[in-house]
DSSP file (Angstrom, degrees, kcal/mol; ACC not computed):
  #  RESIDUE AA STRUCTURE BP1 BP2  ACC     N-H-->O    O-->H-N    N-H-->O    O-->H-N    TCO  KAPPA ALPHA  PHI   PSI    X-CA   Y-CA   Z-CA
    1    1 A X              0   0    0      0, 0.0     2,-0.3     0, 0.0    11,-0.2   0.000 360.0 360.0 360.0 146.0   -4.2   -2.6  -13.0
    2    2 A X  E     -A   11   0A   0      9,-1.6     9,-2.6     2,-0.0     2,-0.4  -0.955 360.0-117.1-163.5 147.4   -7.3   -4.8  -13.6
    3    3 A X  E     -A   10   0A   0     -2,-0.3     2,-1.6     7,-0.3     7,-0.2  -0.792  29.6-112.9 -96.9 119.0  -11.2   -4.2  -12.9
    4    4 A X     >  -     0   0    0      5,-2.5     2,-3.0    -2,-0.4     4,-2.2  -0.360  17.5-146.1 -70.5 122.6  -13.1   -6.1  -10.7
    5    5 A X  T  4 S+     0   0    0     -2,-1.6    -1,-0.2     1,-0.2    -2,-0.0   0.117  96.1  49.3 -68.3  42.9  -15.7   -8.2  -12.7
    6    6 A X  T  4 S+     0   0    0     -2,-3.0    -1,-0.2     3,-0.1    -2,-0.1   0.312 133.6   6.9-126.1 -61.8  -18.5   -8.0   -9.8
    7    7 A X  T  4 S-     0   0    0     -3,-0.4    -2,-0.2     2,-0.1     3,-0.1   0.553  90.3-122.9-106.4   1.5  -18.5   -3.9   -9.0
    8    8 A X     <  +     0   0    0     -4,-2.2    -3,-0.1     1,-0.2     2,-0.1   0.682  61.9 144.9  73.8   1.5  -16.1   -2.4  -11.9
    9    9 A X        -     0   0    0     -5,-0.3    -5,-2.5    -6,-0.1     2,-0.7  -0.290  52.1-123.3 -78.1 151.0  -13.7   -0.8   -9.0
   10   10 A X  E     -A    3   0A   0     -7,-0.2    53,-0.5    -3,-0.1    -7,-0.3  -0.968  26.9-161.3-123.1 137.9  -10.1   -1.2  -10.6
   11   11 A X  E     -AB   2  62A   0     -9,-2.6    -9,-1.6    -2,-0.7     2,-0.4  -0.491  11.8-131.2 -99.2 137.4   -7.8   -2.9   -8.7
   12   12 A X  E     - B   0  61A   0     49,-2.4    49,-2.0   -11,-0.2     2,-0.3  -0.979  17.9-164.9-108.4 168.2   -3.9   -2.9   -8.9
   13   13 A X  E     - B   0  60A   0     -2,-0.4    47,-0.2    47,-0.2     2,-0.2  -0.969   1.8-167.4-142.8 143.7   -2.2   -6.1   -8.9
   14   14 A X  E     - B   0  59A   0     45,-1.4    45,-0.9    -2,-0.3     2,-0.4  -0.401  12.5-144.7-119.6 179.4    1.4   -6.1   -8.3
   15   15 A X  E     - B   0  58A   0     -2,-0.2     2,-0.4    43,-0.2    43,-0.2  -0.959  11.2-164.2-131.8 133.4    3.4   -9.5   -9.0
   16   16 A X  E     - B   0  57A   0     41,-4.0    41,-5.0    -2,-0.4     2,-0.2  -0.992  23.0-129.1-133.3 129.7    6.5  -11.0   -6.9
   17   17 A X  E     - B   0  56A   0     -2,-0.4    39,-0.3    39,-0.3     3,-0.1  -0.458  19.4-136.7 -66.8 158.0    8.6  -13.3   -8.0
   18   18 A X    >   +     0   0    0     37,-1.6     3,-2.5    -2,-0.2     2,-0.2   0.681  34.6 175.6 -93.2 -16.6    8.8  -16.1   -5.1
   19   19 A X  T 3  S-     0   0    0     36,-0.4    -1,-0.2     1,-0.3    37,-0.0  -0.076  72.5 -17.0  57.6-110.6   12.4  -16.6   -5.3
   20   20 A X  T 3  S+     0   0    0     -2,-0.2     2,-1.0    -3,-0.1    -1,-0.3   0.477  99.7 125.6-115.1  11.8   13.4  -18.7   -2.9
   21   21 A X    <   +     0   0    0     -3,-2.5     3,-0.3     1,-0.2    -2,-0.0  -0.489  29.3 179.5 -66.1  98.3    9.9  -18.5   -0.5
   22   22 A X  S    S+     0   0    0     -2,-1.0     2,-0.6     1,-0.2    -1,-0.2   0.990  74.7  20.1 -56.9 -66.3    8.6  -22.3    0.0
   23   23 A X    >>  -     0   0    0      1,-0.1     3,-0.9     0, 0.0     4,-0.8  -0.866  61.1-165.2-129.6  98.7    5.6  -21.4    2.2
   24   24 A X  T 34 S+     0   0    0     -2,-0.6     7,-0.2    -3,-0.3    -1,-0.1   0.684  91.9  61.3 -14.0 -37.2    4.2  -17.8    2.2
   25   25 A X  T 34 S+     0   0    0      1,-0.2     6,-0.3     5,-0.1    -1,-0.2   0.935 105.4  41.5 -78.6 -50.6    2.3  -18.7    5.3
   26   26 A X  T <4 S+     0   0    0     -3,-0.9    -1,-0.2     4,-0.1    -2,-0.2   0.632 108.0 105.3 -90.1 -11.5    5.4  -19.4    7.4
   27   27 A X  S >X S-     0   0    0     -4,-0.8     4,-2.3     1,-0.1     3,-1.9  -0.246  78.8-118.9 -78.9 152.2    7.3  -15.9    5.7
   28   28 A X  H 3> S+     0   0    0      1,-0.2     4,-2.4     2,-0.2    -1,-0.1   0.884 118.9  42.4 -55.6 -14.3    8.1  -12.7    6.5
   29   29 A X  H 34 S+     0   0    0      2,-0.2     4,-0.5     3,-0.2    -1,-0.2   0.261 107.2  61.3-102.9   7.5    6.0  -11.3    3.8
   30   30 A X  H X> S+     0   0    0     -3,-1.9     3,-1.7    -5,-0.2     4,-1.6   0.807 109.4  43.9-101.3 -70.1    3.1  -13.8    4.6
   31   31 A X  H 3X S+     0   0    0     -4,-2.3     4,-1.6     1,-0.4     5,-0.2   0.866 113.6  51.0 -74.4 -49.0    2.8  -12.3    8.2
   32   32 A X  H 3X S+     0   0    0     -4,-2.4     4,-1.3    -5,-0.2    -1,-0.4   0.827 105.5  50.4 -46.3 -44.9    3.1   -9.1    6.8
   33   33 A X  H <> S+     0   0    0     -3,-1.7     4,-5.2    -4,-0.5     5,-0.5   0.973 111.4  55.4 -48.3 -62.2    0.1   -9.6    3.9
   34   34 A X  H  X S+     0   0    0     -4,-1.6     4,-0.9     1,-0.3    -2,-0.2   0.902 109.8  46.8 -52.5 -25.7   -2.4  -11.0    7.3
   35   35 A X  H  X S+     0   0    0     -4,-1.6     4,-1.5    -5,-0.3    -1,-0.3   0.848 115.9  39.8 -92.8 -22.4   -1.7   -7.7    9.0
   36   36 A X  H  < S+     0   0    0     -4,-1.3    11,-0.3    -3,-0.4    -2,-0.2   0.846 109.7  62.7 -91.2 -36.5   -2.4   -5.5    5.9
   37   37 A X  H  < S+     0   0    0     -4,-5.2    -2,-0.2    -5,-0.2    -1,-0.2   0.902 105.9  51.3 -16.0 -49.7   -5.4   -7.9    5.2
   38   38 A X  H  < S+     0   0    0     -4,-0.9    -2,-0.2    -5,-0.5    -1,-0.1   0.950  87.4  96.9 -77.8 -44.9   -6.5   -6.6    8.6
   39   39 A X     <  -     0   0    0     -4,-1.5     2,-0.2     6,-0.1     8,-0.2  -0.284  42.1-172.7 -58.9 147.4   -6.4   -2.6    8.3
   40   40 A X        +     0   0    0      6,-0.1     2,-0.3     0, 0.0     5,-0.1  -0.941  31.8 127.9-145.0  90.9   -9.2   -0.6    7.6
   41   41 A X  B >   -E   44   0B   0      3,-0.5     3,-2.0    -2,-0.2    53,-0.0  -0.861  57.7-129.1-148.6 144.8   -8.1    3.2    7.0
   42   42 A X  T 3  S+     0   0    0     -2,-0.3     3,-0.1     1,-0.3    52,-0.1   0.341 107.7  40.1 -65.2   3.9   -8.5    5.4    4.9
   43   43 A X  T 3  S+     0   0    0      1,-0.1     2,-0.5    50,-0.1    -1,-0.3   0.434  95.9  85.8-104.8   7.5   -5.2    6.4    4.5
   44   44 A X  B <  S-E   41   0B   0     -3,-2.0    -3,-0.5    -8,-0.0    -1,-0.1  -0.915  91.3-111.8-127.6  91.8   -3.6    3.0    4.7
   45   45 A X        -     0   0    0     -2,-0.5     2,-0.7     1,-0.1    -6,-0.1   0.121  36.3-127.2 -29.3 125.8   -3.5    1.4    1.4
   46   46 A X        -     0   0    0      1,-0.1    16,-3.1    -4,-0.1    -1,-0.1  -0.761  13.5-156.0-110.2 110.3   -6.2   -1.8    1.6
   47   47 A X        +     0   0    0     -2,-0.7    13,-0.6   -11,-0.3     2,-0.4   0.311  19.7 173.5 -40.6 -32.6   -4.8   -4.9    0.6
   48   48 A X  B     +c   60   0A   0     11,-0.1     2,-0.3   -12,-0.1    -1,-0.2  -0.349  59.0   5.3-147.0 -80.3   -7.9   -7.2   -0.6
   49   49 A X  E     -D   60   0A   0     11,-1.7    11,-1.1    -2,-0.4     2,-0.3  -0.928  50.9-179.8-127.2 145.0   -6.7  -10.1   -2.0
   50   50 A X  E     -D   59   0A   0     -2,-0.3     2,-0.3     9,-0.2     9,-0.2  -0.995  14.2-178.9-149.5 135.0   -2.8  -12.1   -2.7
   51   51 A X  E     -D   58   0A   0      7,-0.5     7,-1.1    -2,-0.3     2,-0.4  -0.944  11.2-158.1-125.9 145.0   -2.8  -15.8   -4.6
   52   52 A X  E     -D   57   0A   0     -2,-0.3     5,-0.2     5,-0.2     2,-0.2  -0.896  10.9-171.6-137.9 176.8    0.3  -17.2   -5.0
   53   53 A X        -     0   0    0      3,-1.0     5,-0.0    -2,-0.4     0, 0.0  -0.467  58.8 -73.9-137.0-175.1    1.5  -20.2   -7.9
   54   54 A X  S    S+     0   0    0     -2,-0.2     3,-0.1     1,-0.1    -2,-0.0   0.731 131.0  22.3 -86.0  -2.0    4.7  -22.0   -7.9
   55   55 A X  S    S+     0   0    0      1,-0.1   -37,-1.6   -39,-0.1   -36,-0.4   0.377 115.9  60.2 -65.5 -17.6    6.6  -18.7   -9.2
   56   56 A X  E     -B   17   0A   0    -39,-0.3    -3,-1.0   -38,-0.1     2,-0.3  -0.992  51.2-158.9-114.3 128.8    4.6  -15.9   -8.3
   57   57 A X  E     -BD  16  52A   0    -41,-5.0   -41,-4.0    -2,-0.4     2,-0.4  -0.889  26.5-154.3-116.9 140.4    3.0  -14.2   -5.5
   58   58 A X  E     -BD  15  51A   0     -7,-1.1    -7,-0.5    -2,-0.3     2,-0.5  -0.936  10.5-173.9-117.5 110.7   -0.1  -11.9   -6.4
   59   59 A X  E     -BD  14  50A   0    -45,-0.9   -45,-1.4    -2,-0.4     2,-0.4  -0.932   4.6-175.1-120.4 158.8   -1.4   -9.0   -4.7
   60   60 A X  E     +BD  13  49A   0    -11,-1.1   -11,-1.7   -13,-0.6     2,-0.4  -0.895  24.7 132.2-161.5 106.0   -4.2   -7.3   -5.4
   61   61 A X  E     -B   12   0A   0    -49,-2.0   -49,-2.4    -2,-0.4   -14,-0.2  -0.961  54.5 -29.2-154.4 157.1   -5.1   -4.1   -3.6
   62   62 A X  E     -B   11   0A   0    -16,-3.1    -1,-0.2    -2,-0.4   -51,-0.1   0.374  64.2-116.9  -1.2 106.8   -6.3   -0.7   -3.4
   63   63 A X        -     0   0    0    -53,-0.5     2,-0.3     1,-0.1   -51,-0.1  -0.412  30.5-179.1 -57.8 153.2   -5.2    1.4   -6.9
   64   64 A X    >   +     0   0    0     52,-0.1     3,-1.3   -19,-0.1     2,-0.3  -0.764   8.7 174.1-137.5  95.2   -2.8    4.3   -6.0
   65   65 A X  T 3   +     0   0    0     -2,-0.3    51,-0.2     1,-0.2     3,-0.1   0.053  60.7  74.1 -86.4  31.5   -2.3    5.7   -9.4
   66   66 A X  T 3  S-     0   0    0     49,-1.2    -1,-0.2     1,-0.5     6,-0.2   0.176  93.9-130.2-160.4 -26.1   -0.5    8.3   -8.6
   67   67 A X    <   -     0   0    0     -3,-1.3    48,-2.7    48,-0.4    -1,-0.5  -0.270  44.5 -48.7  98.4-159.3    2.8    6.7   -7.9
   68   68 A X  B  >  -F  114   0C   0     46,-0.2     4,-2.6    -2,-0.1     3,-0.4  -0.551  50.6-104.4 -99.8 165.0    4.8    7.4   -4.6
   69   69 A X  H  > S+     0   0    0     44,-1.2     4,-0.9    41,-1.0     5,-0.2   0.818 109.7  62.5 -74.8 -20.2    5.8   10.4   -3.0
   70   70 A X  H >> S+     0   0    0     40,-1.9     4,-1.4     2,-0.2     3,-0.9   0.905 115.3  39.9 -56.5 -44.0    9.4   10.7   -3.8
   71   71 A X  H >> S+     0   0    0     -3,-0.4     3,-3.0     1,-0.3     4,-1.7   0.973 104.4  60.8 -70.2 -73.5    8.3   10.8   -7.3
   72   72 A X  H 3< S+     0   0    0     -4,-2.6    -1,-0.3     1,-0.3    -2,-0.2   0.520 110.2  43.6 -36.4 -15.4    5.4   12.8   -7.0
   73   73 A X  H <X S+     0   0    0     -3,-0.9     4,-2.1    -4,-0.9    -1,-0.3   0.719 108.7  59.4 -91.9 -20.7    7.8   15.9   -5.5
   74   74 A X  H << S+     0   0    0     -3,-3.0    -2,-0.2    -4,-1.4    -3,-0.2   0.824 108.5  45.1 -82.5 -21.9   10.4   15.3   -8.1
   75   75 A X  T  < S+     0   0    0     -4,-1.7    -1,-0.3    -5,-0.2    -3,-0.2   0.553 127.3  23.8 -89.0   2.8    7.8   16.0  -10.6
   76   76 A X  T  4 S-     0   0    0      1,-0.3     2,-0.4    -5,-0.3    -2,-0.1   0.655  96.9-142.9 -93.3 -50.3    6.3   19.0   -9.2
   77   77 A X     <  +     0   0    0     -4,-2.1    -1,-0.3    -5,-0.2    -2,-0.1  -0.834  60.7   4.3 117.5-145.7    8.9   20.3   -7.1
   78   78 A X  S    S-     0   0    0     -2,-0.4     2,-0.3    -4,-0.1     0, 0.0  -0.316  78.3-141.0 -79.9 142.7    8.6   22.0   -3.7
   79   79 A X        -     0   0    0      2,-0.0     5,-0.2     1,-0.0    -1,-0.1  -0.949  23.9 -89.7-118.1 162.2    4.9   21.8   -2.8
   80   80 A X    >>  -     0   0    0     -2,-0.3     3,-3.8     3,-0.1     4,-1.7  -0.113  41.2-104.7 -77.1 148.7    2.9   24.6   -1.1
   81   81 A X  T >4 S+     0   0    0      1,-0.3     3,-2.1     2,-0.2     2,-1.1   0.623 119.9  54.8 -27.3-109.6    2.7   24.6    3.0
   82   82 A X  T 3> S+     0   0    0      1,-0.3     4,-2.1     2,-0.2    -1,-0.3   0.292 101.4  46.6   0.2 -57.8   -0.7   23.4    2.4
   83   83 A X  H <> S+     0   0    0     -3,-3.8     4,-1.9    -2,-1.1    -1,-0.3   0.856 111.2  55.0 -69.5 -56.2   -0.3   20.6    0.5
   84   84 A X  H <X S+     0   0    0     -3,-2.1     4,-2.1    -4,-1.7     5,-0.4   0.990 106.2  56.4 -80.1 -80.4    2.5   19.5    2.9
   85   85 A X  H >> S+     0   0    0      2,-0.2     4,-1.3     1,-0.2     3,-0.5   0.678 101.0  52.2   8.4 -92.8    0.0   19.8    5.7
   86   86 A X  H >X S+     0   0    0     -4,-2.1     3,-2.1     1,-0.3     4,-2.0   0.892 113.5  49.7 -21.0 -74.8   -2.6   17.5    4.3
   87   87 A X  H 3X S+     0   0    0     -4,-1.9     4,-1.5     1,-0.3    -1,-0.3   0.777 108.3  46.1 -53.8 -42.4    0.2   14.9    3.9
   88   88 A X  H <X S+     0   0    0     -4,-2.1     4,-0.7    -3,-0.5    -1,-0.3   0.742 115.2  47.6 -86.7 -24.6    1.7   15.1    7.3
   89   89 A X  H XX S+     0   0    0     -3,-2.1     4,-2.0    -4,-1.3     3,-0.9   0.934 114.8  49.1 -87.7 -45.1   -1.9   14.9    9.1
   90   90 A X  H 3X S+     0   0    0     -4,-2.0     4,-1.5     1,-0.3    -2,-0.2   0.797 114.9  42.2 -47.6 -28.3   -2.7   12.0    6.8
   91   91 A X  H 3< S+     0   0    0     -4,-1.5     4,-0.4    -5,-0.3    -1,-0.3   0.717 113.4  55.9 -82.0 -25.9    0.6   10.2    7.6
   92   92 A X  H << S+     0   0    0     -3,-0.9    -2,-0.2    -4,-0.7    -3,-0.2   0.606 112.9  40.2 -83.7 -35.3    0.1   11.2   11.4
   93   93 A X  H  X S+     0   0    0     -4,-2.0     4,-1.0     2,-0.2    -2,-0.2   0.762 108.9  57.4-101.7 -29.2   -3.2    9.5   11.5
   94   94 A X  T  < S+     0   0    0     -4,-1.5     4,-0.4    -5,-0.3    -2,-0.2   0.639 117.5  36.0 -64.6 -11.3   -2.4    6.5    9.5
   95   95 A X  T  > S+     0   0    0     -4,-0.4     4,-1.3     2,-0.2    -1,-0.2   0.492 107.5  64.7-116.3   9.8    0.5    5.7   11.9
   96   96 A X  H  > S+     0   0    0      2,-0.2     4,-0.5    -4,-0.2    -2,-0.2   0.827 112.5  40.8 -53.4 -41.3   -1.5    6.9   14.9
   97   97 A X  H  X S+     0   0    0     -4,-1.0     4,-0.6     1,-0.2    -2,-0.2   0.647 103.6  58.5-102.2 -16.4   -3.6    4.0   13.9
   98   98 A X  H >>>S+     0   0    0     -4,-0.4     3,-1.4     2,-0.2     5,-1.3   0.962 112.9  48.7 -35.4 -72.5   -0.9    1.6   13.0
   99   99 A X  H 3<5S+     0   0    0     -4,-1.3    -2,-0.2     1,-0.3    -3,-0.1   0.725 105.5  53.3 -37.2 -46.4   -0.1    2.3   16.9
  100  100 A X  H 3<5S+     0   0    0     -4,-0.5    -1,-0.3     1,-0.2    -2,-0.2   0.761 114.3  43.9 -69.2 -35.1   -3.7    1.8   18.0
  101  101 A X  H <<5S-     0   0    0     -3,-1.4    -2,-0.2    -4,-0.6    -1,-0.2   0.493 115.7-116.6-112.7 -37.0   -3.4   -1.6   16.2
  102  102 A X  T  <5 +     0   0    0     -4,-0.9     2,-0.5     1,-0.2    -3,-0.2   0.859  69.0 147.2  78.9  36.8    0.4   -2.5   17.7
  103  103 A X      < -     0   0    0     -5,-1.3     2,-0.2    -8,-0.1    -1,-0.2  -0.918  39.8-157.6-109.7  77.3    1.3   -2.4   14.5
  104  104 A X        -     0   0    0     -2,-0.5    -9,-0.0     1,-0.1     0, 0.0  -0.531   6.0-153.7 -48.7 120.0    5.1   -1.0   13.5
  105  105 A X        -     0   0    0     -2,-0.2    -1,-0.1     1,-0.1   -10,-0.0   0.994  14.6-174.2 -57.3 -72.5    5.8    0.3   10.2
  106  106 A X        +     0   0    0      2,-0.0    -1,-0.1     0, 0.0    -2,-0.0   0.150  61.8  43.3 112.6 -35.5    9.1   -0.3   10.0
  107  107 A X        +     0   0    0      5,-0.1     2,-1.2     2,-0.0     5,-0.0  -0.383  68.4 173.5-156.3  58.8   10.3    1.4    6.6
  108  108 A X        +     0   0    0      3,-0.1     2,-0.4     2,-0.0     5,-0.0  -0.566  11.1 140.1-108.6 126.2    8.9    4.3    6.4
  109  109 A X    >   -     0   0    0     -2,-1.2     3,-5.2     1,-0.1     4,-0.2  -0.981  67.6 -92.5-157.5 149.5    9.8    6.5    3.8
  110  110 A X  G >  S+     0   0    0     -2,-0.4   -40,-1.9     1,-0.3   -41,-1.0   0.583 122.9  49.6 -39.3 -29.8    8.9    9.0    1.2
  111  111 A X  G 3  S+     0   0    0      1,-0.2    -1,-0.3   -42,-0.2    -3,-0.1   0.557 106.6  60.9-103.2  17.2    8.5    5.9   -1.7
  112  112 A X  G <  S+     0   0    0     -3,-5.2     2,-1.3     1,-0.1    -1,-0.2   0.043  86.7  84.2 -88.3  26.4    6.3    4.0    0.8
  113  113 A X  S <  S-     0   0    0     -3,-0.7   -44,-1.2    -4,-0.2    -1,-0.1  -0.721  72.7-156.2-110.9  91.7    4.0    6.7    0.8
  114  114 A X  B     -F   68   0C   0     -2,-1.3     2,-0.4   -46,-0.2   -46,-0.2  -0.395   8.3-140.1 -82.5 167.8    1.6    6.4   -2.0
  115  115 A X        -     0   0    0    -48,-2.7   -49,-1.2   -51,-0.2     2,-0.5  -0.894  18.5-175.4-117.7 117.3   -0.5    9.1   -3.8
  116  116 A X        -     0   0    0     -2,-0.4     2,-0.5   -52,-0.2   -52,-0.1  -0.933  10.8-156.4-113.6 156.8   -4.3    8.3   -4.9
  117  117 A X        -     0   0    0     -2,-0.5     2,-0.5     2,-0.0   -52,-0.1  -0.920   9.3-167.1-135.7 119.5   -5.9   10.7   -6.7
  118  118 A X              0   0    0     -2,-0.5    -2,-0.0     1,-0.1     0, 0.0  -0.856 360.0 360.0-126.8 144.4   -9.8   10.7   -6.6
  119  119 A X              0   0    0     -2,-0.5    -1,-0.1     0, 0.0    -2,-0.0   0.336 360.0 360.0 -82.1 360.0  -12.3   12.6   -8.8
């Protein structure tokens, strides 16, 4: 987590080792970063900015402090029909627009769904 020094929004910044990735650009996870670069919804965590070093790759995107959802039911438990609602039209319209986009998720599942939680 880190605040940006221009507006004060806090940021999280995630760190990846590079392993054995010469050239980001030319990777699976490079092509993937330009296409999350490119979305704009509000349910589809917004990537901003990713820097990389000779050991690290840097992402830096939209906070979701709130963790994923597989956690988030194992620490509440069963949540009400409502609640379940919300999620499934938010999830419904963020890969409605993944669609719109030609975009394929790919891996989607309950700890790629993250939880933000806004005052």
């Amino acid at each position: 987590m880190d605040k940006n020094k221009n507006n004060n929004c806090i940021r999280a910044l995630k760190q990846i080792e590079k392993g054995f990735i010469m050239n980001i650009n030319d990777s699976e996870i490079g092509k993937e970063i330009e296409i999350l670069r490119k979305l704009n919804h509000p349910y589809i965590m917004k990537l901003y900015e990713y820097y990389v070093n000779d050991r690290k790759l840097y992402l830096i995107s939209e906070l979701c402090d709130e963790g994923d959802l597989q956690k988030k039911i194992k620490k509440i438990g069963k949540f009400p029909e409502f609640i379940v609602k919300i999620i499934m039209l938010q999830v419904f319209k963020a890969l409605n627009y993944l669609n719109e986009k030609h975009v394929i998720h790919g891996d989607l599942k309950l700890e790629n769904i993250l939880v933000a939680c806004y005052d």
